[in-house]
C-alpha positions as CSV (number, residue, x, y, z in Angstrom):
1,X,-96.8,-172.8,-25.7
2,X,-95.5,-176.1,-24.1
3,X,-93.2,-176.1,-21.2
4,X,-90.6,-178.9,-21.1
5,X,-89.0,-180.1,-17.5
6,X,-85.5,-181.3,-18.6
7,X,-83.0,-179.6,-17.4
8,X,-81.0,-176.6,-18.8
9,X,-78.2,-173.9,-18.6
10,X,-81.1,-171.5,-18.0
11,X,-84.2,-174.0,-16.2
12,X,-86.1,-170.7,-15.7
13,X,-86.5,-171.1,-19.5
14,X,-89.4,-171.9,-20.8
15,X,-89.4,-174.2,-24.4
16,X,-90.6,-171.7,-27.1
17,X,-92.7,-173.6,-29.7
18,X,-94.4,-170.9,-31.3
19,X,-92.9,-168.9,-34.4
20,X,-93.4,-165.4,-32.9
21,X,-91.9,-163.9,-36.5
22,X,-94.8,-165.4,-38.7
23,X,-97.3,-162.7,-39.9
24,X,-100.3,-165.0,-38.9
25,X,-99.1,-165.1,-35.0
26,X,-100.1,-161.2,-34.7
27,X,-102.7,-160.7,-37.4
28,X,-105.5,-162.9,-35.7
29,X,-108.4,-161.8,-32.9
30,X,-106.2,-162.6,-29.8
31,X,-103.9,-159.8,-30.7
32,X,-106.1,-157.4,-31.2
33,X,-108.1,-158.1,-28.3
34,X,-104.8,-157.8,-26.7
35,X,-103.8,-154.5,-27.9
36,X,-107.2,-152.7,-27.1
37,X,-106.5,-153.7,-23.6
38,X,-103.3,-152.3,-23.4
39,X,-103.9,-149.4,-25.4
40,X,-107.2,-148.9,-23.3
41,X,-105.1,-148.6,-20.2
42,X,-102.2,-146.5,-21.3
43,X,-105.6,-144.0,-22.3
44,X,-106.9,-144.0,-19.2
45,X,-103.4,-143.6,-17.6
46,X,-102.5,-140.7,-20.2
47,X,-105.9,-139.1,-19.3
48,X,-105.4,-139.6,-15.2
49,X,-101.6,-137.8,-15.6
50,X,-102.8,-134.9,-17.9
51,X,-105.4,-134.2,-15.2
52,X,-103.8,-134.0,-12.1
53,X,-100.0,-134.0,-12.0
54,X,-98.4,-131.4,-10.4
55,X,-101.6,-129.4,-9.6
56,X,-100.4,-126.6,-7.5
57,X,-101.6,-125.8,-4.4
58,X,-104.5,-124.0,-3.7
59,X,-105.3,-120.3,-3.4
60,X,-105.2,-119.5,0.8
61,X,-108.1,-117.3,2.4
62,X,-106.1,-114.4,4.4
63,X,-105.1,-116.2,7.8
64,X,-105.7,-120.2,6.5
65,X,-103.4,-122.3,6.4
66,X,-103.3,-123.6,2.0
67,X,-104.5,-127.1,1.2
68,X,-102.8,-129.1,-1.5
69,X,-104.2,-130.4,-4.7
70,X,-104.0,-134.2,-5.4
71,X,-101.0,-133.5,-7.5
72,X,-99.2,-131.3,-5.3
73,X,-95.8,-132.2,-3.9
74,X,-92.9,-130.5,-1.4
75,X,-89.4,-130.5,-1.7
76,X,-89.1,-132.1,2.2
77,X,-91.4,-135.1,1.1
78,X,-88.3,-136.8,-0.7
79,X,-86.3,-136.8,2.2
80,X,-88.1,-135.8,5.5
81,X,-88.7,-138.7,8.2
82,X,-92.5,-138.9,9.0
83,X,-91.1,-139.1,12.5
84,X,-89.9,-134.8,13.9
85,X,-88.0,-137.3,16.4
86,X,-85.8,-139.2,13.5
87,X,-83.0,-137.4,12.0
88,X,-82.9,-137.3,8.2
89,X,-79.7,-138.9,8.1
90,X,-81.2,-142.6,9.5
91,X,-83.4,-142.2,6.1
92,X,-80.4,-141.7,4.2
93,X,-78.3,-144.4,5.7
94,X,-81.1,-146.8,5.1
95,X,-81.7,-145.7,1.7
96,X,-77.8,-146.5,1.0
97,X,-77.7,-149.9,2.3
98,X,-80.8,-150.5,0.5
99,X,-79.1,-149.3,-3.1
100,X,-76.0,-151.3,-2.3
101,X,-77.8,-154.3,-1.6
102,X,-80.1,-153.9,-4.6
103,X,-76.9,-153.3,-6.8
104,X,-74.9,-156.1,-5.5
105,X,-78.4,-158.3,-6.0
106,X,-78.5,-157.1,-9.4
107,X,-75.3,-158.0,-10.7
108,X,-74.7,-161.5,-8.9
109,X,-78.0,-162.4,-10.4
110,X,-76.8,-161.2,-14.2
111,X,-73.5,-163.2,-13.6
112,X,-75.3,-166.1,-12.6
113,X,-78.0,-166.6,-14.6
114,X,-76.8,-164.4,-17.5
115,X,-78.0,-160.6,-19.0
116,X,-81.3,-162.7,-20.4
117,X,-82.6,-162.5,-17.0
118,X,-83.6,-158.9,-17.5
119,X,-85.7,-159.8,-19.8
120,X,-88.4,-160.3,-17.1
121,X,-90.7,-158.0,-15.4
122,X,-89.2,-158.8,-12.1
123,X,-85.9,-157.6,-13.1
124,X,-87.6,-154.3,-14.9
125,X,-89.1,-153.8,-11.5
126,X,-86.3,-154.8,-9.3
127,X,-84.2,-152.2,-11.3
128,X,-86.5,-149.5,-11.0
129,X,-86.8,-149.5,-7.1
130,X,-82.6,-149.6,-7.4
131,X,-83.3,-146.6,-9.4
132,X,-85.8,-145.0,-6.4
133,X,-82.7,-145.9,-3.2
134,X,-80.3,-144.7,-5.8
135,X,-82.2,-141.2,-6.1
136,X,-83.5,-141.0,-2.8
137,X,-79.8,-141.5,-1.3
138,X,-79.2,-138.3,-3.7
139,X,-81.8,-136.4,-2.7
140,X,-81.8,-137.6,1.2
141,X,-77.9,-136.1,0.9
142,X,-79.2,-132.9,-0.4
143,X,-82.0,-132.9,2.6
144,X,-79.4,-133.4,5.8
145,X,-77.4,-131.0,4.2
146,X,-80.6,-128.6,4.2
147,X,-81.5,-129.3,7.3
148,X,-78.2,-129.3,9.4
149,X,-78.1,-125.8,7.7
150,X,-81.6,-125.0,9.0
151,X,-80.8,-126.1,12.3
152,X,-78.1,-124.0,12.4
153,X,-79.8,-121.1,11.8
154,X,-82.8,-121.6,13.6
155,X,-80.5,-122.5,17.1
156,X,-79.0,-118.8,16.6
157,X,-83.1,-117.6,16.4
158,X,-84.9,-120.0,18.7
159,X,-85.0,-117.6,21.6
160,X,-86.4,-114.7,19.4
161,X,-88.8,-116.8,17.9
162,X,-89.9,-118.5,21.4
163,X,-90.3,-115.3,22.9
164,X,-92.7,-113.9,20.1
165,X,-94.2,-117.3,19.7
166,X,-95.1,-117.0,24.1
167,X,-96.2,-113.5,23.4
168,X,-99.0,-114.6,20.6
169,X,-100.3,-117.1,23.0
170,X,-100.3,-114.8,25.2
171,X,-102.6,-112.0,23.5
172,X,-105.0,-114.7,22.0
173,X,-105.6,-115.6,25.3
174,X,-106.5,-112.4,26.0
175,X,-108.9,-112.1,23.2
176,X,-110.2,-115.0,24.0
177,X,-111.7,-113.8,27.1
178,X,-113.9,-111.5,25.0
179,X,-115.3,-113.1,23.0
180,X,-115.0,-116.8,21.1
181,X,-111.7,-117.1,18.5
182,X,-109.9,-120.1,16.8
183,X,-106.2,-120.2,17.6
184,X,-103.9,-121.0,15.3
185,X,-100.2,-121.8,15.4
186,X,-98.3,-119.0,13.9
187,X,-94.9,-121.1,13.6
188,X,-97.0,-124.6,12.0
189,X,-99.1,-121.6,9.4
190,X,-95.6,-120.3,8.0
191,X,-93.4,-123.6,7.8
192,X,-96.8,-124.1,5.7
193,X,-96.3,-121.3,3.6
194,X,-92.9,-121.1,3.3
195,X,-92.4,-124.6,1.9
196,X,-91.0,-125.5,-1.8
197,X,-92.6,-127.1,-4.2
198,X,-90.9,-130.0,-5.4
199,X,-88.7,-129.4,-8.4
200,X,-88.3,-132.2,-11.3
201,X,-86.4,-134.4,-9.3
202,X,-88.8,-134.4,-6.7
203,X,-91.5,-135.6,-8.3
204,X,-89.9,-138.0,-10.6
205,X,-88.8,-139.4,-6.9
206,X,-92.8,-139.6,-5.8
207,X,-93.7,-141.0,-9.4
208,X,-91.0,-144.2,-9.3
209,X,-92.4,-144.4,-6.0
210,X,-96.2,-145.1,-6.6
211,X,-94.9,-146.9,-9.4
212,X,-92.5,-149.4,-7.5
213,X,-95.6,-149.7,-4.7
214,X,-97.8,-151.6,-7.3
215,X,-95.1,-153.2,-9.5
216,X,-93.6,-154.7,-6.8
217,X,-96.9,-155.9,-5.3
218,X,-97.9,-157.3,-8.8
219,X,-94.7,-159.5,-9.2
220,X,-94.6,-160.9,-5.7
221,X,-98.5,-161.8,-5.9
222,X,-97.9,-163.3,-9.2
223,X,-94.3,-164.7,-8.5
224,X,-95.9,-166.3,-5.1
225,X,-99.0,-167.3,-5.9
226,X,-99.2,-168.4,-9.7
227,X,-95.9,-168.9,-10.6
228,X,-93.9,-170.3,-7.9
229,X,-96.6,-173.2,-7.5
230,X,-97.1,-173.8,-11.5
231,X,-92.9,-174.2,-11.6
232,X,-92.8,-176.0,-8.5
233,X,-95.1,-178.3,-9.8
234,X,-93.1,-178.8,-13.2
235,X,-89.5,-179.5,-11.3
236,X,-88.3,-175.8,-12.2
237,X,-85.2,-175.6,-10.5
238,X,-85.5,-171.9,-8.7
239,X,-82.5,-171.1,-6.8
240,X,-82.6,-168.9,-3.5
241,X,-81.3,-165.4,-5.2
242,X,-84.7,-165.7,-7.4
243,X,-86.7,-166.3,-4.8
244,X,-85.1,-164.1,-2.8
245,X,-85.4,-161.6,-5.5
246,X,-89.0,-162.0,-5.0
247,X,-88.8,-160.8,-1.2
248,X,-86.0,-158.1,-0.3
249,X,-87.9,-155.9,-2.8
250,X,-90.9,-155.7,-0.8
251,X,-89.4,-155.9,2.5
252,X,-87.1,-152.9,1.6
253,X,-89.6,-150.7,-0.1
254,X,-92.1,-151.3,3.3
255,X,-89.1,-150.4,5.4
256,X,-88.6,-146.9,3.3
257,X,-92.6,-146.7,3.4
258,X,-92.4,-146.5,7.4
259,X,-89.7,-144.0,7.3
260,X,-90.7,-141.7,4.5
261,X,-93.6,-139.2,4.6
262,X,-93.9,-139.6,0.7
263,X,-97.9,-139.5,-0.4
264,X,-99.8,-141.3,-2.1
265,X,-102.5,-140.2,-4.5
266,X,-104.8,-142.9,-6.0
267,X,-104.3,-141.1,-9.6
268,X,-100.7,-142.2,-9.8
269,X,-101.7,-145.9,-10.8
270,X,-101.3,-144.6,-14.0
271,X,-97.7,-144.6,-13.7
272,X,-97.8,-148.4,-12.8
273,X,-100.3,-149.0,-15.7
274,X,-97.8,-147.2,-18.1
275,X,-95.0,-149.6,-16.9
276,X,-96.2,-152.3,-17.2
277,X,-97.8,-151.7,-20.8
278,X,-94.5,-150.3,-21.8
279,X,-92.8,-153.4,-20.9
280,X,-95.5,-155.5,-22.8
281,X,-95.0,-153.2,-25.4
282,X,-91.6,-154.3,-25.5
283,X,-92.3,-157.6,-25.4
284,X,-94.3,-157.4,-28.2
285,X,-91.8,-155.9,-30.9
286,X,-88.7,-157.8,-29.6
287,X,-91.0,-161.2,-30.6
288,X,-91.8,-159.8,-33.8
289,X,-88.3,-159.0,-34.6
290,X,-86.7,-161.9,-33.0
291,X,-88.7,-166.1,-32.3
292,X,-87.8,-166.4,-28.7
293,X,-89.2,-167.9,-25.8
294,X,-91.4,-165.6,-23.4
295,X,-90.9,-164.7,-20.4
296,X,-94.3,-165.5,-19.1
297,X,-96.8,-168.0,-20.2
298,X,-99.4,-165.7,-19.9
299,X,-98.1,-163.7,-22.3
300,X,-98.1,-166.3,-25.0
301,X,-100.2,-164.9,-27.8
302,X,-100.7,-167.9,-29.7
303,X,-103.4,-169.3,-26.4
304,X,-106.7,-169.0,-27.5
305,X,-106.9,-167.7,-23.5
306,X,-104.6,-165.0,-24.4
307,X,-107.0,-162.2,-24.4
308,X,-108.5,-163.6,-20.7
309,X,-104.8,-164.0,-19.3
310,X,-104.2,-160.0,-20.6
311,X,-107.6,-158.6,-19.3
312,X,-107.0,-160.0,-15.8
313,X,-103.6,-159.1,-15.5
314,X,-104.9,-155.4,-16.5
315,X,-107.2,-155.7,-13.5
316,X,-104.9,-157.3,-10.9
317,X,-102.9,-154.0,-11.0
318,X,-106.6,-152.5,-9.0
319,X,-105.6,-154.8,-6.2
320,X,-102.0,-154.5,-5.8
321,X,-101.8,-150.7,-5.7
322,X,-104.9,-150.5,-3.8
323,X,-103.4,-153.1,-1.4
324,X,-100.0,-150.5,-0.8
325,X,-102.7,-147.7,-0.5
326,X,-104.0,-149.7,2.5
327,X,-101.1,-150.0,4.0
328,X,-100.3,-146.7,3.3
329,X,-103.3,-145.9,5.6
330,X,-102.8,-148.0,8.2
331,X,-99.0,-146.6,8.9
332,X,-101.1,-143.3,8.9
333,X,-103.8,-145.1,11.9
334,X,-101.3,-146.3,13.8
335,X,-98.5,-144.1,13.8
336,X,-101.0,-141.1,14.8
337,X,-101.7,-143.1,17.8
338,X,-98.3,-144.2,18.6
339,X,-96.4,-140.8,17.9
340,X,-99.4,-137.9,18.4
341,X,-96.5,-135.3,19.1
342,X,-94.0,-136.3,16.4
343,X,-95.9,-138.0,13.4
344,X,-95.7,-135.6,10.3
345,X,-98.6,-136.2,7.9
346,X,-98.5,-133.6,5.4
347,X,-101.7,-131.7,4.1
């Protein structure tokens, strides 16, 4: 596929050459090469989910405190501050300025450059974290509304509790002048215990999460990196809401990441590698039925570097997630350091 400079209504457009409806553009090696990469990792992802989503918790030893399973989540993760000093309600406010802004992005950028700009992954991606501050705000609601009834009740039992609480101290104590024990927090053990699972919304929230983390990663390295300098270099005309685009996605998703105290498994990548080969996927049979330019040049099946461009793509999505992962860690580092008494990490 050639790329043309002059301008247009659309300049993001690139000049489609190739007849994407002719048989011999999809019966030829490329595709298939093409198609067992995709396929390959839509296996793998398939495989990854069937194994190890929504593993329950493990079974407890009388007096331990249960562990969760790689796939286990908790109704509180969706909405709960990783901060005991934050009150839900700064989550949800930020999580409804976020979905505003996101919406309000959304449509000036359809009214300006038309509904064809969805046709990219960007959009796909940009939509889908709407989708996440869109159910978060929902959930979030649900959470203050939880726990402003939970606060309630425990203020009426705090003393009660405080006073048995002092009394267990006080008879381990006394054991443990006779001989070795571990203490253990009776009040940390039961909010342990006593805590929900997460019901479908739940972890649909923690799935478009994890999914958002790479996808978002992925079209701000490529966007950056490969694309901006390859348009730049053609005289593209990119206005500031794409480029933008490109940025506030990232920025807003970190800014949830520091507030939440979501987890993040290394299984769900599969999520983001089912995505992404859904939206190639896509791409695919909207070309056969219809000779239109694509989105990407990467994507261009008639390349003889086709298969190359698909197989490295398919392994960039290692990087980016494990790249949110890092940071995921490092929030955990420094936070435990900064905020010893307050930081929630689940377990």
């Amino acid at each position: 596929m050639h790329f043309s400079t002059g301008k247009s209504i659309n300049s993001w457009h690139p000049t489609m050459v190739s007849n994407t409806m002719d048989r011999s553009y999809w019966i030829n090696w490329r595709f298939m090469l093409c198609a067992i990469w995709v396929l390959s990792s839509m296996a793998g992802a398939s495989i990854l989910v069937w194994k190890y989503e929504g593993s329950k918790p493990d079974g407890t030893v009388e007096g331990e405190v249960q562990h969760r399973n790689m796939g286990a989540s908790y109704e509180d993760e969706a909405w709960m501050p990783c901060l005991s000093t934050i009150h839900p309600v700064w989550l949800l406010l930020f999580r409804v300025i976020a979905f505003l802004v996101f919406v309000a992005l959304l449509v000036v950028n359809v009214v300006v450059d038309g509904a064809s700009i969805l046709f990219y992954y960007t959009q796909w991606t940009f939509m889908l974290v709407t989708i996440y501050f869109g159910l978060g705000l929902l959930l979030s609601a649900y959470g203050c509304y939880q726990y402003i009834n939970k606060v309630s009740g425990d203020s009426i039992d705090r003393m009660r509790l405080d006073s048995e609480h002092s009394s267990y101290i006080s008879s381990m104590n006394g054991e443990a002048s006779n001989g070795p024990h571990t203490m253990k927090n009776p009040l940390s053990q039961d909010h342990q215990n006593n805590r929900k699972p997460a019901g479908l919304g739940g972890y649909l929230f923690q799935i478009i999460y994890q999914t958002n983390a790479g996808a978002v990663m992925l079209t701000d390295f490529v966007f950056w990196l490969i694309i901006f300098p390859f348009l730049a270099i053609k005289d593209y005309d990119l206005n500031f809401l794409q480029i933008g685009m490109h940025s506030i996605n990232a920025v807003f998703l970190l800014g949830d990441t520091a507030l939440n105290c979501l987890q993040f498994p290394w299984f769900r990548i599969a999520y983001f590698l089912l995505w992404t080969s859904i939206y190639v996927i896509f791409q695919w049979v909207y070309h056969i039925c219809k000779s239109i330019w694509w989105p990407y040049p990467f994507l261009d099946l008639s390349s003889a570097h086709a298969p190359i461009w698909y197989f490295a793509v398919a392994v960039l999505h290692v990087p980016c997630y494990a790249l949110f992962s890092l940071i995921m860690k490092l929030k955990h580092c420094l936070f435990m350091r900064w905020f010893p008494q307050s930081y929630y990490l689940a377990s």
